[in-house]
Backbone as CSV, one residue per row, in Angstrom:
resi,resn,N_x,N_y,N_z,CA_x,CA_y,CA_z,C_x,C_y,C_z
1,UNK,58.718,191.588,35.655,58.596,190.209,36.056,59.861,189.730,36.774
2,UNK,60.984,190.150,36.449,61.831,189.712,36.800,62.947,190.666,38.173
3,UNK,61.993,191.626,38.452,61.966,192.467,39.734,61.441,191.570,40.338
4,UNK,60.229,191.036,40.429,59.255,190.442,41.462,59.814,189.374,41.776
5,UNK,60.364,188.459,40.920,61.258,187.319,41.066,62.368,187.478,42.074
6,UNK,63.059,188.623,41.844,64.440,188.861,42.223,64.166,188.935,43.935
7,UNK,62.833,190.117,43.945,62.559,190.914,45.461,61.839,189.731,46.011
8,UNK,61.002,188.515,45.397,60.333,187.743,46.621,61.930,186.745,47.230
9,UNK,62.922,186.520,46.150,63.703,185.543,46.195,64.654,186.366,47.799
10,UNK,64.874,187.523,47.546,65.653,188.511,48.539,64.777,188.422,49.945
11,UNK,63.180,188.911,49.334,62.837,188.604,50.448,62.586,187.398,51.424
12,UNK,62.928,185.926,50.874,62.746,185.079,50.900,64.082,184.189,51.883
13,UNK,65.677,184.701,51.401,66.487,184.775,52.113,66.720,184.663,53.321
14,UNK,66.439,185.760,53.985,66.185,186.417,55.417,65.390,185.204,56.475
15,UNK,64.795,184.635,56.012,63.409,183.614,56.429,63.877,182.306,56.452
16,UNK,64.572,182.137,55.351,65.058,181.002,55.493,66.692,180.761,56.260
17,UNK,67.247,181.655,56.210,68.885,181.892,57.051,68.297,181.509,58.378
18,UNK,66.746,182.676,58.836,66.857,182.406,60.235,66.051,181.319,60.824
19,UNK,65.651,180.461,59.786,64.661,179.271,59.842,65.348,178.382,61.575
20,UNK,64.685,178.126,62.402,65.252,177.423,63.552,65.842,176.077,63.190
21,UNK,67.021,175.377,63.675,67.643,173.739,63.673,66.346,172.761,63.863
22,UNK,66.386,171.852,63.456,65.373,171.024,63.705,66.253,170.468,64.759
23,UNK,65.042,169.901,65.870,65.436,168.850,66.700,64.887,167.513,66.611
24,UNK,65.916,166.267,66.773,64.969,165.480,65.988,64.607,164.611,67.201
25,UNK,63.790,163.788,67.248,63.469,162.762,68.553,63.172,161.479,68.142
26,UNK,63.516,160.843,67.326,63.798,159.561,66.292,63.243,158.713,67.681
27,UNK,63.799,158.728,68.804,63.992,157.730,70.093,62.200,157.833,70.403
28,UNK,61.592,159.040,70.596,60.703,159.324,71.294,59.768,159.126,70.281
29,UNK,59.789,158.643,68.692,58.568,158.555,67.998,58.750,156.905,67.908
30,UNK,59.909,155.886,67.854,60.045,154.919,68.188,59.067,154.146,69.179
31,UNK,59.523,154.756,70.260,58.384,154.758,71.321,57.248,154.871,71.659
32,UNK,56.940,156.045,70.579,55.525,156.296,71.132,54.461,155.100,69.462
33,UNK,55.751,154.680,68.582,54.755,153.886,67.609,54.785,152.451,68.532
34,UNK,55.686,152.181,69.303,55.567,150.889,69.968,54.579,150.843,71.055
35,UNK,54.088,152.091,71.541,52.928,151.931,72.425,51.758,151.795,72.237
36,UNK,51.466,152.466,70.689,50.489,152.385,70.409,50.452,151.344,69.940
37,UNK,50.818,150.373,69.526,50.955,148.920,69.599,50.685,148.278,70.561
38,UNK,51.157,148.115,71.710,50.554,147.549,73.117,49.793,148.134,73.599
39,UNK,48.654,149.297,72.616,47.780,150.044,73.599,46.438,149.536,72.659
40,UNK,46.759,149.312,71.004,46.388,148.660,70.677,45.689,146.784,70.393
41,UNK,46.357,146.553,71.051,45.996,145.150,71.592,45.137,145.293,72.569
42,UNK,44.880,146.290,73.019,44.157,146.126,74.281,42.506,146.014,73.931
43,UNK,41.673,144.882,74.611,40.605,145.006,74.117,39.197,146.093,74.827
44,UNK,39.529,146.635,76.058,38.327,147.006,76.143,38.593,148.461,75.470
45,UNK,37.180,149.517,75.154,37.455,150.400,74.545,38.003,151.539,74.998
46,UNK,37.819,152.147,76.470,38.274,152.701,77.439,39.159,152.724,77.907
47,UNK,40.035,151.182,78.017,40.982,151.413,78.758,42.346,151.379,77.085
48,UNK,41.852,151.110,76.003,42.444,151.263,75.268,42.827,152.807,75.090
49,UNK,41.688,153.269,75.038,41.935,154.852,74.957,42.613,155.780,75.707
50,UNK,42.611,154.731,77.028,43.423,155.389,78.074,44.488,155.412,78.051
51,UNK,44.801,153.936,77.435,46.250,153.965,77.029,46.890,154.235,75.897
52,UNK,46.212,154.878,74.917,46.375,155.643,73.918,47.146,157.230,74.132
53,UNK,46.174,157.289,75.021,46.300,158.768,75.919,47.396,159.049,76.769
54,UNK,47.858,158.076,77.748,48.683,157.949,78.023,50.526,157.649,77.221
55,UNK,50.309,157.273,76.275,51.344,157.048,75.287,51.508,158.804,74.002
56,UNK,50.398,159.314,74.266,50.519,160.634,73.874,51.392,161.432,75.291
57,UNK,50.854,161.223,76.594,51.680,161.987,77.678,53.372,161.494,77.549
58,UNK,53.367,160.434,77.538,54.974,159.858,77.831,55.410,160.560,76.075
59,UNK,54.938,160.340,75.238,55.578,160.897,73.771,55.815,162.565,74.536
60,UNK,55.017,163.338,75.227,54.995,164.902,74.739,56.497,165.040,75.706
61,UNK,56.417,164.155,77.011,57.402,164.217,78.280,59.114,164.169,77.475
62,UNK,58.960,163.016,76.949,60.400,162.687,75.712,60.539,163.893,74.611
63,UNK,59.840,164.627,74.406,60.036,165.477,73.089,60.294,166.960,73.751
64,UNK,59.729,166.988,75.290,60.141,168.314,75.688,61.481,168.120,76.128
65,UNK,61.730,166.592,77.100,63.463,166.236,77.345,64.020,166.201,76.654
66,UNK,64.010,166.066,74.959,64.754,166.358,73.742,65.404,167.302,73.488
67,UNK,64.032,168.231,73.325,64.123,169.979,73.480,64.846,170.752,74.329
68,UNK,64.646,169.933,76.026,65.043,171.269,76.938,66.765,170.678,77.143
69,UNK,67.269,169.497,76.510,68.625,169.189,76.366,69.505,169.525,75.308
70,UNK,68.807,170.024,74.093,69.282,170.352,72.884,69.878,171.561,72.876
């Protein structure tokens, strides 16, 4: 029992050392909760969605400029 313990914990090590940095985008989820707020107000159903949709494009644009600056 206390092999299996030892070898998942060892094997477990390795995985977590090389676990990647988080990058964080605090700015770009800010943003994208404030749009969906003004995308929300919007009354027709379509163009709400559009601008739903659109506030998903500008969120993904900010999180890859996060990324490809980090």
């Amino acid at each position: 029992m206390v092999k299996k313990v030892l070898l998942a914990v060892m094997l477990a090590i390795p995985g977590i050392a090389g676990a990647p940095q988080y990058v964080y985008a605090d700015g770009c989820t800010t943003t994208l909760l404030d749009c969906y707020v003004a995308a929300a107000k919007i009354d027709s159903f379509w163009y709400r969605t559009a601008a739903g949709l659109d506030c998903e494009l500008q969120y993904a644009g900010c999180v890859r400029s996060v990324l490809i600056s980090a």
